[in-house]
C-alpha positions as CSV (number, residue, x, y, z in Angstrom):
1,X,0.0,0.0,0.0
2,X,0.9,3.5,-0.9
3,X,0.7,6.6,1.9
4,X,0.7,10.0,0.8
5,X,-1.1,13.3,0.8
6,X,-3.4,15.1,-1.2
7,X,-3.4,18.2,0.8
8,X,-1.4,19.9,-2.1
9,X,-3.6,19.0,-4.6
10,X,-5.8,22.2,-6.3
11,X,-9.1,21.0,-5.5
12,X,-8.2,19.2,-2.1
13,X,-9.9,22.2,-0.5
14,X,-13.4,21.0,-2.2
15,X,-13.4,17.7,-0.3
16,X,-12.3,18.8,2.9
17,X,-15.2,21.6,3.1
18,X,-16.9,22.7,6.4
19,X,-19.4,20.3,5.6
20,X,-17.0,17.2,4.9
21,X,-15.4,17.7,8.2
22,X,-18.6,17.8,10.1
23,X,-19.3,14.6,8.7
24,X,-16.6,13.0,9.1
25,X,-16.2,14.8,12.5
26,X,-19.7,13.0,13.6
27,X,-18.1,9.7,12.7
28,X,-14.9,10.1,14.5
29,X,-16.6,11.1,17.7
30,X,-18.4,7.8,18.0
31,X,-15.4,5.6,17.2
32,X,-15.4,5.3,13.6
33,X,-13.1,5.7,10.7
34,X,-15.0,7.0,7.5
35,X,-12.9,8.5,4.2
36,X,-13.5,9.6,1.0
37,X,-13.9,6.8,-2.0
38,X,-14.0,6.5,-5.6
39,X,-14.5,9.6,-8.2
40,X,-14.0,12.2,-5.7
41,X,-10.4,11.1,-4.7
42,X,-9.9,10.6,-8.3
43,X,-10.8,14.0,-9.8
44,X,-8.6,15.4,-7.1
45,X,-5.7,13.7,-8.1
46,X,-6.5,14.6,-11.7
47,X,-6.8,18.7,-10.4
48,X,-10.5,18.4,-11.3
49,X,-13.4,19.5,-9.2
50,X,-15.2,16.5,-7.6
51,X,-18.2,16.0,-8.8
52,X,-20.0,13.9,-6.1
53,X,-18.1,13.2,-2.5
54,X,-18.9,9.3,-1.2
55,X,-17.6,8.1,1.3
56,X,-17.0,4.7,3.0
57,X,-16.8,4.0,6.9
58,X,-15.9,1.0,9.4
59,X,-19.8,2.2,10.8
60,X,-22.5,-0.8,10.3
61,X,-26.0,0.8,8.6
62,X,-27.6,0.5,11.8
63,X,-24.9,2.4,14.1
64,X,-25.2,5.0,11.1
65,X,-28.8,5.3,11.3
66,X,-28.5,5.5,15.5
67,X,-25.7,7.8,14.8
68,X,-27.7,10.5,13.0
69,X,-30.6,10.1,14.8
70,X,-28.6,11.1,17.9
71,X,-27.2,13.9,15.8
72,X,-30.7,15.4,14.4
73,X,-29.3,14.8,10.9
74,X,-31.6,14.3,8.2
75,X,-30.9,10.9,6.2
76,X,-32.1,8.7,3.9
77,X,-32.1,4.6,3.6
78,X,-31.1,4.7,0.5
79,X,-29.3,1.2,0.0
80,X,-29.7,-0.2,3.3
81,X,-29.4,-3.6,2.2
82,X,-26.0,-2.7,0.8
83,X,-25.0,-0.8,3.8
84,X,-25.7,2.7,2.1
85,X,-27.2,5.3,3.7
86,X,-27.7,9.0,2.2
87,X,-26.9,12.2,4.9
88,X,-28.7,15.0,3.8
89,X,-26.3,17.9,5.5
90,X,-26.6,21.6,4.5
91,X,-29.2,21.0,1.6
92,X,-26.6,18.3,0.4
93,X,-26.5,14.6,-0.2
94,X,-23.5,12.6,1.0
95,X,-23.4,8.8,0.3
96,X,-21.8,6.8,3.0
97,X,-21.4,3.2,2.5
98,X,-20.4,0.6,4.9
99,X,-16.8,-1.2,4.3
100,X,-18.1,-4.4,2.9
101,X,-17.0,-7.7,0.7
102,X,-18.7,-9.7,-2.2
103,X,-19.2,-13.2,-1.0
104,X,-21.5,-14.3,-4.0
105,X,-21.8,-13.2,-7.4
106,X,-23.7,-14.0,-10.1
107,X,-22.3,-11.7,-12.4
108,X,-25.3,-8.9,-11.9
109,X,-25.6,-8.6,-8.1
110,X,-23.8,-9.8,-5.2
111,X,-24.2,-11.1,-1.6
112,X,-22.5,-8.8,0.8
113,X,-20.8,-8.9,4.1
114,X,-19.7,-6.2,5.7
115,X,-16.3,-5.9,7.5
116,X,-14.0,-3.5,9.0
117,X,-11.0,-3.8,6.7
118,X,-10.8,-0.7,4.0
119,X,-8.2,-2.9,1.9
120,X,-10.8,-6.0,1.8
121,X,-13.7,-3.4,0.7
122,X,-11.0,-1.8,-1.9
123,X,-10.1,-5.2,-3.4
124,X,-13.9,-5.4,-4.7
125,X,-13.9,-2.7,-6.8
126,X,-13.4,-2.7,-10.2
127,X,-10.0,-0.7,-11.4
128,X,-7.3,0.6,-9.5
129,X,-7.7,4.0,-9.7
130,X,-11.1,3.7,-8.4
131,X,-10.0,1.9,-5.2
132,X,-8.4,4.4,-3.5
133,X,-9.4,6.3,-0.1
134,X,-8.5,9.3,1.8
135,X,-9.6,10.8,5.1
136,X,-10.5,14.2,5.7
137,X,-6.4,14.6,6.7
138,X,-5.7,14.4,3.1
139,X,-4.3,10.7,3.6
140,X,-4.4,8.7,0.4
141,X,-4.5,5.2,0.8
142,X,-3.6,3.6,-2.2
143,X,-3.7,-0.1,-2.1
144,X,-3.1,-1.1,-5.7
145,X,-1.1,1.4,-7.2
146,X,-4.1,3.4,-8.7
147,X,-1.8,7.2,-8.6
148,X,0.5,5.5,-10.1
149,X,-1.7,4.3,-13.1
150,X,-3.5,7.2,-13.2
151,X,-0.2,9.1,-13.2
152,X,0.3,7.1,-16.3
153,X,-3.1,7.0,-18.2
154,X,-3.6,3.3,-17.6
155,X,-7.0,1.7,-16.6
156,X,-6.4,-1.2,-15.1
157,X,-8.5,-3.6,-13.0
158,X,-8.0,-4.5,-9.2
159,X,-6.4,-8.2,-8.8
160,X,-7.0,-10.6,-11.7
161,X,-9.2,-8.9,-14.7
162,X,-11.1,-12.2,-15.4
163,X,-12.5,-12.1,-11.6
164,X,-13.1,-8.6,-11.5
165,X,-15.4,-8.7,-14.6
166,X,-17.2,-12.2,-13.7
167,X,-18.3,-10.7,-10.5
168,X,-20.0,-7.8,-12.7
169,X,-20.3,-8.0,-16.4
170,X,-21.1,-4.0,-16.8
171,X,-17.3,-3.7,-15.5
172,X,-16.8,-4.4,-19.3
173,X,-18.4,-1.0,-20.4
174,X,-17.0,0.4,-17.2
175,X,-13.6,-0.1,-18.2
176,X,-14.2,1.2,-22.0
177,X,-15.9,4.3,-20.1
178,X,-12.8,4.7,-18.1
179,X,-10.5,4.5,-21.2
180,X,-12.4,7.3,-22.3
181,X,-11.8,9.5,-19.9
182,X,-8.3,8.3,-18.8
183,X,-6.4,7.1,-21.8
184,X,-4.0,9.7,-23.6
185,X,-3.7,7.6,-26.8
186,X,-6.6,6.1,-28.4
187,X,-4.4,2.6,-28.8
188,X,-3.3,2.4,-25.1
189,X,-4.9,-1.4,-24.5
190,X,-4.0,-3.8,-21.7
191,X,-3.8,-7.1,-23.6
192,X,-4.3,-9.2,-20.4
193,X,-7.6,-7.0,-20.0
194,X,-8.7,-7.2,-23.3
195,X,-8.4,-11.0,-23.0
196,X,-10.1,-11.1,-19.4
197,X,-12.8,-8.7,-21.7
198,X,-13.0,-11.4,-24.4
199,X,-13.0,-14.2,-22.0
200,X,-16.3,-13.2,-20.3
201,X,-17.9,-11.3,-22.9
202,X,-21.1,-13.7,-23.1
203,X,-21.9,-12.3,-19.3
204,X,-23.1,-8.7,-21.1
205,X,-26.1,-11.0,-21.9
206,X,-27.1,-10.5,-18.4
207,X,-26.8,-7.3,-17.3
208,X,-30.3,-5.7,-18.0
209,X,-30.3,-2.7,-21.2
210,X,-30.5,0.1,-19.1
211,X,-27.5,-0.6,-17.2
212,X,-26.0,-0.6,-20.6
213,X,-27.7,2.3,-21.8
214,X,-26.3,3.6,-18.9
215,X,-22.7,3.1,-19.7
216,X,-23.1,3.5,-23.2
217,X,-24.0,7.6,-23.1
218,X,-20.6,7.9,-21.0
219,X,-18.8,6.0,-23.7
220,X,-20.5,7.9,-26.6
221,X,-19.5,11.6,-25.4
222,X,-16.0,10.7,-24.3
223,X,-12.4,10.4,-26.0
224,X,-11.2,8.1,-28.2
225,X,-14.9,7.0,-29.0
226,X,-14.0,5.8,-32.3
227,X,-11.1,3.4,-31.4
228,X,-13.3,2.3,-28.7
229,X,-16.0,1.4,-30.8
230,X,-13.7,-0.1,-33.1
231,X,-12.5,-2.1,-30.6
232,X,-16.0,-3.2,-28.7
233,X,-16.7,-4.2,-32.3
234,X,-13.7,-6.7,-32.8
235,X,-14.5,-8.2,-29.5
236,X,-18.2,-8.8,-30.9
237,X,-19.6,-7.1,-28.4
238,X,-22.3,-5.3,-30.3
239,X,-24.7,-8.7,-30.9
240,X,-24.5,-8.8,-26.7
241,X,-25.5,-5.2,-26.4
242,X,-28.2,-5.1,-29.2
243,X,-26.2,-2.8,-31.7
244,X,-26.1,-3.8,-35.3
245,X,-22.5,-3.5,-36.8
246,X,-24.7,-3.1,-40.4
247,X,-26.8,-0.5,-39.2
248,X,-24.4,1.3,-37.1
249,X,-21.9,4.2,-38.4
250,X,-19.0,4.8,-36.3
251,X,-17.5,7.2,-38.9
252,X,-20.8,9.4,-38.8
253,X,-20.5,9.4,-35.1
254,X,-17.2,10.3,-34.7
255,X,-17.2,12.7,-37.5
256,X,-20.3,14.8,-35.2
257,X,-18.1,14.2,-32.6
258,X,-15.2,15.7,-33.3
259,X,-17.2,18.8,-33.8
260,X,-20.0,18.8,-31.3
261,X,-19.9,20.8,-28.4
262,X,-19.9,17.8,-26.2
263,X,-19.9,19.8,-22.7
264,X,-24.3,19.4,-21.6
265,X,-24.8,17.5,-25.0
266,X,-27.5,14.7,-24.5
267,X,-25.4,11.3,-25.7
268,X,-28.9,10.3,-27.6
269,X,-27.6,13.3,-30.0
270,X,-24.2,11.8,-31.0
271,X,-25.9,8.6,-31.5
272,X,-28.7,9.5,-33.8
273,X,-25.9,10.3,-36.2
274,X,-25.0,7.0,-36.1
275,X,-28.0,5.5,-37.7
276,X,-29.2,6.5,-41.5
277,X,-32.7,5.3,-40.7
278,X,-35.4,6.4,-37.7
279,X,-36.5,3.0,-38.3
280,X,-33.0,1.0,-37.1
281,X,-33.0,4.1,-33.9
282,X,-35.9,2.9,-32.7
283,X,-35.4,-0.3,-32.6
284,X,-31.8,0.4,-30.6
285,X,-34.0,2.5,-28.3
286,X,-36.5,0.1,-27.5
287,X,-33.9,-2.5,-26.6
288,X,-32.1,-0.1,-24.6
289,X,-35.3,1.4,-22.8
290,X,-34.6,5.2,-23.5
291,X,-36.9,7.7,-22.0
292,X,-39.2,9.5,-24.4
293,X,-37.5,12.5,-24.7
294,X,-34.2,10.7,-26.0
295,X,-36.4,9.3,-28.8
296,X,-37.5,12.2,-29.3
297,X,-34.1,14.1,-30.2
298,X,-32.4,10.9,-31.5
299,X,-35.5,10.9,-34.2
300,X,-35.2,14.7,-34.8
301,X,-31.6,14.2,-35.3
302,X,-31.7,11.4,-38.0
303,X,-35.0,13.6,-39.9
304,X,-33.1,17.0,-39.6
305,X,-29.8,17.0,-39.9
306,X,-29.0,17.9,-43.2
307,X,-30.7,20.8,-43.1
308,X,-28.8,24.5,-42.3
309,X,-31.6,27.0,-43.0
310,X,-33.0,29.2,-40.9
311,X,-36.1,29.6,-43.1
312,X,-36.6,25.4,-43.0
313,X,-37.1,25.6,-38.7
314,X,-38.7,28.4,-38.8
315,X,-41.5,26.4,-41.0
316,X,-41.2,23.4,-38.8
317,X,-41.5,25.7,-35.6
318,X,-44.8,27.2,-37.2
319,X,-46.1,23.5,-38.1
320,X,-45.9,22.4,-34.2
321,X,-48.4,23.2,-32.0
322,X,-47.8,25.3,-29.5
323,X,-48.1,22.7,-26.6
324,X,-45.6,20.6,-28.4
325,X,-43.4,23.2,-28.8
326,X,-40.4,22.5,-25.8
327,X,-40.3,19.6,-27.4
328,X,-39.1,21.0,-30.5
329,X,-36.8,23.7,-28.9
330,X,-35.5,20.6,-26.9
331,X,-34.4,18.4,-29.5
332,X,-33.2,21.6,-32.0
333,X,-31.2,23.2,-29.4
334,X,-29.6,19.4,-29.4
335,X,-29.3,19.5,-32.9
336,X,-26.8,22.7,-33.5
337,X,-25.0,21.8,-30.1
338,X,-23.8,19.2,-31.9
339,X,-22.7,21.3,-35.1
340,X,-20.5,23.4,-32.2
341,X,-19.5,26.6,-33.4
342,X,-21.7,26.0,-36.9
343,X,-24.7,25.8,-34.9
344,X,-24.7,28.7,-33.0
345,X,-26.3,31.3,-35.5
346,X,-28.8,29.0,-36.0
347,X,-29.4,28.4,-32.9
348,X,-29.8,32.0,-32.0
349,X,-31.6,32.8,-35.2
350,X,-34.6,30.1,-34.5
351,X,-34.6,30.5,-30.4
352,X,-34.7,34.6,-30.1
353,X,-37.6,34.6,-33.3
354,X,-40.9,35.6,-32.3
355,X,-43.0,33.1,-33.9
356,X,-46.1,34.6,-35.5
357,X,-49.2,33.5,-35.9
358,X,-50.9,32.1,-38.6
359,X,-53.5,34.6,-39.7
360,X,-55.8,31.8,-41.6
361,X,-58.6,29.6,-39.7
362,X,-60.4,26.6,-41.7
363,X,-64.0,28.3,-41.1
364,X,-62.6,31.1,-43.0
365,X,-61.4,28.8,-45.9
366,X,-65.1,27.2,-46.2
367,X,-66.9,30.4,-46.2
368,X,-64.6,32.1,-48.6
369,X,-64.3,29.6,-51.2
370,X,-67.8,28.3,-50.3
371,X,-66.7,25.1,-49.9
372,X,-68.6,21.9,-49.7
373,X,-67.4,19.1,-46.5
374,X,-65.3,16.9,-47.1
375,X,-61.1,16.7,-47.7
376,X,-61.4,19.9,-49.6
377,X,-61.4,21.7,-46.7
378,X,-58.1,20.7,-45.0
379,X,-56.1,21.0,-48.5
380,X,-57.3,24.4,-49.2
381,X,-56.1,25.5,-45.8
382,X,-52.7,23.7,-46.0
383,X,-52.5,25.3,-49.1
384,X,-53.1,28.9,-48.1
385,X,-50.7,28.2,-44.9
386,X,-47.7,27.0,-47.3
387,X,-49.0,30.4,-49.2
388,X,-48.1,32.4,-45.9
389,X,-45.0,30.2,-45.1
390,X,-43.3,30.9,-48.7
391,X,-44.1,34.8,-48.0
392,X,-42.5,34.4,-45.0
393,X,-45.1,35.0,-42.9
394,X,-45.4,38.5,-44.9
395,X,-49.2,37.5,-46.9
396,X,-52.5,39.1,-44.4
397,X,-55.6,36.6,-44.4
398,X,-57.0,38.5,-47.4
399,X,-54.3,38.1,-49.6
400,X,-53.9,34.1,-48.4
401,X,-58.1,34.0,-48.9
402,X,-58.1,35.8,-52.8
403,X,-55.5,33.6,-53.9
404,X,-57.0,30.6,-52.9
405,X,-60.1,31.5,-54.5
406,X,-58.4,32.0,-57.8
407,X,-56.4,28.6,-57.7
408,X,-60.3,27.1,-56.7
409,X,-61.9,28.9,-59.2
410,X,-59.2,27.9,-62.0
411,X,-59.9,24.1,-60.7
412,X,-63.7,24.1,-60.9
413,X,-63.1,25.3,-64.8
């Protein structure tokens, strides 16, 4: 095990924050050890801001629940079976886990036991540079060289790759994730890994499609997404994850990509560029279980994306009514994020327009051009609205009326 200190470190001063230290003061008054795990420790390390701060303690669930009742903190059950337990301290959530060890796996969940050893509980995670610890001291406990690796841009699983993945088949995706966002070269691979990878590959049958869904957005937005992809597909792991290496462009994705303005982009957007046809999205989304709105902006991608004038969403903004409207300012706004710098006229040119109003009612239509019921009706009147449209929004209701009269008139003849 490596001991050192992370008090140096740029964004040490975001863990160890008033409200860190009264957590982890609360602990140490009642006997127990708690740290910092996992992402946090690792952004620091990386001079990034932490995202989330989790922590793990030497506390059972139930001396933790005693703990803050005693202490009039608010908290939450969250994963009691797992020994998690959510403190909600100044308006903010704070994971703390118990130290615990997998005695069963099935390759989707596992049997815990909890213990009292913070090298046991690192030893079940999945890579090295997510297994390290520090307490609010800025003490880094690094049990399997995970600075080092991270020093070095290598993702590497804890222990024997092979056991690591069998005990969760997601760590497969986990670890192209991490390459991702770690790996400086896009051709960095640990052979033993990709042939732990290769060896257990079959498990990503398992592991339910929005756990893969899941890991998939991370993949699609980070680095090296093409060589990943690339990669995933010479390990034939699409069939396992329900992508179809016909129906699937990597080169149309990465192209976007390289491009996009990938900080807040939706993953759904880079992968609707993948796919030619709505048809072949949908299918990928009902397999993966996406939410509604990600169908949404994957299907606006694929139908709008060759288009660059202002004139053509200003039509398609007029044509939606007005309660579907977010919806349409969601998935364009998604659309020229993902053009980055190309998209931003656009962007501004559709979203600051005041959309008018269509002057023209169908009522109006009939008793102008005396019309009988029927199917005449609705064409006249999305006639005399593409009228208005081509004038750009320039012809009043009399004009749109007369000229419609005189193309009726002509017809009757």
């Amino acid at each position: 095990m490596t001991i050192s200190s992370l008090k140096e470190h740029k964004h040490w001063p975001d863990i160890a924050n008033p409200t860190t230290k009264y957590i982890c003061q609360l602990f140490k008054d009642r006997g127990f050890e708690v740290r910092i795990v996992g992402g946090a420790v690792r952004d620091v390390l990386q001079n990034k801001a932490p995202k989330d701060i989790d922590m793990a303690t030497n506390a059972t669930p139930d001396q933790m629940v005693d703990m803050c009742k005693e202490a009039g903190v608010k908290h939450i059950l969250t994963g009691i079976q797992h020994g998690t337990l959510t403190l909600m301290v100044d308006d903010t959530p704070y994971e703390v886990t118990t130290l615990r060890v997998d005695n069963e796996t099935d390759g989707r969940h596992a049997q815990v036991e909890f213990t009292t050893d913070f090298q046991l509980d690192a030893a079940r995670r999945d890579l090295t540079i997510n297994a390290m610890s520090a307490d609010i001291e800025g003490t880094l406990y690094d049990y399997f060289d995970g600075a080092t690796h991270l020093q070095n841009k290598q993702v590497l699983f804890v222990g024997d790759p092979v056991e690591r993945i069998a005990e969760d088949y997601l760590r497969i995706l986990r670890y192209f994730r991490f390459y991702g966002r770690i790996a400086d070269s896009d051709d960095q691979w640990d052979e033993n890994t990709i042939a732990a990878i290769d060896k257990n590959k079959a498990g990503l049958e398992k592991i339910s499609r929005e756990r893969i869904w899941l890991e998939m957005q991370k993949i699609v937005v980070g680095n090296h997404v093409s060589s990943i992809l690339h990669k995933m597909k010479s390990l034939a792991l699409y069939p396992l994850i329900n992508l179809s290496e016909k129906h699937f462009s990597i080169a149309d994705l990465e192209s976007q990509h390289k491009v996009a303005y990938l900080e807040d982009l939706r993953p759904v957007t880079l992968l609707g560029y993948a796919f030619q046809t709505k048809d072949h999205f949908s299918e990928l989304r009902k397999q993966w279980k996406m939410s509604m709105d990600e169908e949404y902006i994957g299907q606006f991608v694929i139908k709008h994306r060759g288009e660059e004038e202002v004139k053509y969403f200003q039509d398609l903004l007029v044509d939606t009514p007005k309660h579907c409207r977010h919806k349409f300012h969601m998935g364009f706004r998604e659309l020229c994020r993902s053009r980055g710098e190309a998209g931003e006229g656009l962007l501004k040119a559709v979203t600051e327009w005041v959309v008018p109003e269509c002057p023209l009612r169908g009522d109006q239509v009939v008793k102008h051009l005396q019309l009988p019921k029927g199917p005449l009706i609705n064409k006249y009147f999305t006639l005399g609205k593409s009228k208005w449209k081509a004038s750009h929004f320039t012809l009043t209701r009399e004009e749109i009326l007369d000229g419609l009269l005189e193309e009726y008139s002509r017809s009757k003849r």
